[in-house]
C-alpha positions in Angstrom: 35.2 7.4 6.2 38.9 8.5 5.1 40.9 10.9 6.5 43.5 13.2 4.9 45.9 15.9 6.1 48.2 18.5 4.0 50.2 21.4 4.1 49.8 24.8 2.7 51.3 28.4 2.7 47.4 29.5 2.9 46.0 31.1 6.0 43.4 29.4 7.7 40.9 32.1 6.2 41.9 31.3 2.5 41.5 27.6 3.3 37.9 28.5 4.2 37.4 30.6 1.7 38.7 28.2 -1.0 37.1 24.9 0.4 33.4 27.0 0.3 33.8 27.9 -3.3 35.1 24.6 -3.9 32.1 22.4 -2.3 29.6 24.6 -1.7 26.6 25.8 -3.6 28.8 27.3 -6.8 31.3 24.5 -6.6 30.3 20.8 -6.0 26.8 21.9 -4.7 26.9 20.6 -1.1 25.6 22.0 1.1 27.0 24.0 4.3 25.9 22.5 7.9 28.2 23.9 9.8 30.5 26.5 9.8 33.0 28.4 12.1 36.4 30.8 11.8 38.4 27.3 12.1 36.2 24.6 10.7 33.6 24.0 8.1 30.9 20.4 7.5 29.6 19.9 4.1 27.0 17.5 3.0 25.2 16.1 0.0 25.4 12.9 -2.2 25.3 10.6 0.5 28.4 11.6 2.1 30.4 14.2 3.7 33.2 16.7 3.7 34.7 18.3 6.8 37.6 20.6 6.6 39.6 22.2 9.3 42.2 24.4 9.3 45.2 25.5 12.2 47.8 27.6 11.6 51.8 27.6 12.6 54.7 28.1 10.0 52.5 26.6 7.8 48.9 25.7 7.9 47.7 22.1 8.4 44.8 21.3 6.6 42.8 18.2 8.2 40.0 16.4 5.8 37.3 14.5 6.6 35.5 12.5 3.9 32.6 9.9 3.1 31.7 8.9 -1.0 33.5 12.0 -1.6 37.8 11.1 -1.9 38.4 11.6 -5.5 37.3 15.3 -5.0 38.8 16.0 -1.3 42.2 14.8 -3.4 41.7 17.3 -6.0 41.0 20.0 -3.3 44.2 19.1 -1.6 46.2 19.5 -4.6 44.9 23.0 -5.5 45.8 24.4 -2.2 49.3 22.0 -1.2 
């Protein structure tokens, strides 16, 4: 398991938003486990992605990730 953590001008909301069409069923095709305003648990593959999201000045994105890095990384640049 690997975690990550970046920054982004994004609002929480967006984050969500972005990391849904990103993973979810018309992105990567994982599916959705759980879900709330602030957090959201992905799964599929054999692995996992959780996201989180809190905001301040900026918002601070934390990832969660098993068998799925390469494309947690490329998720992290599209919203950093």
């Amino acid at each position: 398991m690997t975690a990550y953590q970046v920054e982004t001008k994004l609002s929480p909301e967006q984050v969500m938003e972005k990391a849904t069409a990103y993973f979810g069923p018309g992105g990567l095709g994982l599916e959705r486990r759980e879900e709330n305003p602030c957090c959201l648990y992905f799964e599929g593959g054999g692995g996992h992605v959780s996201v989180s999201a809190s905001a301040g000045d900026k918002t601070t994105v934390d990832l969660e990730t098993r068998e799925w890095d390469y494309h947690v990384k490329k998720f992290m640049g599209q919203i950093g």
